[in-house]
C-alpha positions in Angstrom: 85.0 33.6 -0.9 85.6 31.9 2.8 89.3 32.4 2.2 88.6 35.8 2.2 87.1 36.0 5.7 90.4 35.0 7.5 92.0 38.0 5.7 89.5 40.3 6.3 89.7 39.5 10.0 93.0 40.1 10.4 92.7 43.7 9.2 89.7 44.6 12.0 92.5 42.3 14.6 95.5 44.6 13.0 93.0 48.2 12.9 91.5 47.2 16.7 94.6 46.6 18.3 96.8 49.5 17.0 97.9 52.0 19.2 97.2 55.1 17.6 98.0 58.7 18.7 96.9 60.8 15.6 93.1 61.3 15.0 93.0 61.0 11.3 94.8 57.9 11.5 92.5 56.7 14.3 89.6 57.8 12.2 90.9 55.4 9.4 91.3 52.9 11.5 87.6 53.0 12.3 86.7 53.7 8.7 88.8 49.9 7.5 87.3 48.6 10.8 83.6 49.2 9.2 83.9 48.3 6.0 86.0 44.6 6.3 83.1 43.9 9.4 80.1 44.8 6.7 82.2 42.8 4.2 82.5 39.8 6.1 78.6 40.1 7.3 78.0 40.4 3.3 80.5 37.1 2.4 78.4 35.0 5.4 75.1 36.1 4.3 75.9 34.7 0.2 77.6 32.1 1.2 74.7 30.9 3.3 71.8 32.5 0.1 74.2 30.2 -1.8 74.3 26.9 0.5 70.3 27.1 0.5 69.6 28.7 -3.0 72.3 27.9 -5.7 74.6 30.5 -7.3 72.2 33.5 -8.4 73.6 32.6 -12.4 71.8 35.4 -14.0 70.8 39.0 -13.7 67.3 38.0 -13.1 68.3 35.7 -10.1 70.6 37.9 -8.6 67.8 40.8 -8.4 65.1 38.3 -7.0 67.7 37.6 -3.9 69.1 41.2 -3.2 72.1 41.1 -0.7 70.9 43.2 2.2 72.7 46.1 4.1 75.0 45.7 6.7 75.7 48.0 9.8 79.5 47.4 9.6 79.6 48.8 13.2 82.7 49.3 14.9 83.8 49.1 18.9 86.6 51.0 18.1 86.4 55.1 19.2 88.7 57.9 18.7 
């Protein structure tokens, strides 16, 4: 799962950076911009419930530690 932060960081550098002229493709941009920032905020927060809990190995364990909800905010505006 931390190999997938790097990856997901380069898509919120690539989506920030671009210079984009056409509002739906701006809007998209903001759209991959909030979901790869609440996906990395979801990774950190299980791989640090994992570091202090163990793997959740059951359906019972996993529903006793919910993963919370992330604002996936962007600073990116069309």
């Amino acid at each position: 799962m931390r190999a997938m932060i790097p990856h997901h960081s380069i898509a919120i550098l690539t989506s920030g950076r671009a210079e984009l002229t056409d509002l739906r493709v701006c809007e998209l941009a903001v759209s991959i911009l909030e979901a790869r920032q609440r996906e990395i905020d979801e990774m950190d927060w299980l791989i640090a419930d994992i570091e202090a809990n163990g793997p959740a190995r059951t359906p019972a364990e996993a529903d006793a530690r919910p993963v919370p909800e992330f604002d996936g905010s962007s600073k990116r505006t069309c």
